[in-house]
C-alpha positions, 0 to 999 in steps of 0.5 A, a space after each residue: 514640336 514648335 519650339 524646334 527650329 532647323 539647324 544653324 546654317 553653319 553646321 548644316 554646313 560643316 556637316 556637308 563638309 565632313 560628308 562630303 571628305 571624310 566620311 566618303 573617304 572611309 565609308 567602307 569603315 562606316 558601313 563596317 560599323 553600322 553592320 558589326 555593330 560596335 565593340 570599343 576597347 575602352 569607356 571614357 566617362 568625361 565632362 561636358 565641358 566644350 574645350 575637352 575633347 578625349 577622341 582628339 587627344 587620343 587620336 580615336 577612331 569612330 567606334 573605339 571609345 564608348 564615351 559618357 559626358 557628364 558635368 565634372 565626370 562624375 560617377 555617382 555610387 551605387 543608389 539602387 533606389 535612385 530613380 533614375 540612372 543616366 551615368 550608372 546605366 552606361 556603366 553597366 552596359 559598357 562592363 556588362 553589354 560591350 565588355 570594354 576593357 578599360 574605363 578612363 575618368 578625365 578631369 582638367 584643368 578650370 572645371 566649373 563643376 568642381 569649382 562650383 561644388 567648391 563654392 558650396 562648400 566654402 558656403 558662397 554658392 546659394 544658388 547651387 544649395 537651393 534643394 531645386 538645383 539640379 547641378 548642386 545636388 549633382 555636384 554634392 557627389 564630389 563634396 568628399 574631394 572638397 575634405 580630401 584636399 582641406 589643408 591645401 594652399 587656396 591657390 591649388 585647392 581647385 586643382 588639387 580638388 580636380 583630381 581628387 574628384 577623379 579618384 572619387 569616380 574611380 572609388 565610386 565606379 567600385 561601388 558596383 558589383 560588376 565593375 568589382 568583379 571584372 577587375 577581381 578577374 582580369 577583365 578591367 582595368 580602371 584608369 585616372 587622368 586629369 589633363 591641362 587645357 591650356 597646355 594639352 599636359 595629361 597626367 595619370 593617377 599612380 597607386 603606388 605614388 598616391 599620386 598624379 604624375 605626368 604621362 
């Protein structure tokens, strides 16, 4: 393929680095990993924003979290019809193939999926209305977080429109009847965060609160 290049001289670089340190200072753990295959405790579906980075903020090792990054960590429902399947399909193989025991879905703070699915909604984003838009159809997924938070103060909409974006997932995620039926026995526990860029704060959706409380 001509339009592939070699890569830019600075990774080339930090990947020496990490080969060189930690990589051979726990290869007995990668060789592990490589023979055992893998067998997370959790999935962790979370955006794709670049500043986001679950593995740091939870310390994680290689081979703990079975992670799925997608813009604005969406989990779409159920669509058999659908033609194709990229979130879905890592959802059924971490319940159904890894057996994970917990799920987290993460948003945060200055999310440009959710403001954009915001803008649609407020009618100022045409761009992402275009029928050829990828990113808008995607975004339309979060459309019932816009109607939850109607009535919110303009200033907090965007914030509160993050979590509720969360909660979204996390209905959606029941839309499946695997998922439905690890939680039904025991098997899985569902879990809703929202995390603050800037000020590295994480909070966790309380069912008996309806509400997001600081962890």
């Amino acid at each position: 393929m001509q339009d592939a290049h070699p890569l830019p001289g600075y990774l080339v670089a930090r990947y020496r680095g990490w080969k060189a340190t930690r990589f051979t200072e726990n290869r007995s753990w990668f060789l592990h990993l490589a023979q055992d295959g893998q067998h997370p405790r959790a999935m962790v579906i979370s955006c794709c924003d670049s500043r986001v980075s679950p593995p740091e903020m939870f310390g994680a090792d290689p081979g703990e979290f079975f992670i799925h990054r997608n813009i604005a960590s969406v989990v779409p429902p159920l669509d058999p019809g659908a033609q194709h399947h990229c979130t879905s399909a890592a959802v059924e193989y971490a319940v159904d193939a890894l057996h994970v025991a917990h799920i987290l879905v993460i948003g945060h703070s200055g999310c440009g999926g959710v403001k954009g699915c915001h803008d649609m909604c407020a009618g100022t984003a045409p761009a992402l209305e275009a029928p050829d838009s990828m990113v808008g159809r995607w975004l339309d997924i979060l459309r019932p977080a816009h109607a939850r938070t109607d009535g919110v103060a303009p200033a907090e909409r965007l914030g509160a429109m993050e979590r509720a974006g969360v909660l979204v997932s996390l209905e959606n995620l029941l839309s499946y009847p695997f998922v439905r039926d690890a939680v039904a026995a025991g098997r899985l526990t569902l879990h809703g965060l929202w995390t603050d860029i800037g000020s590295g704060v994480l909070e966790q959706y309380d069912p008996a609160t309806d509400g997001f409380v600081v962890l």
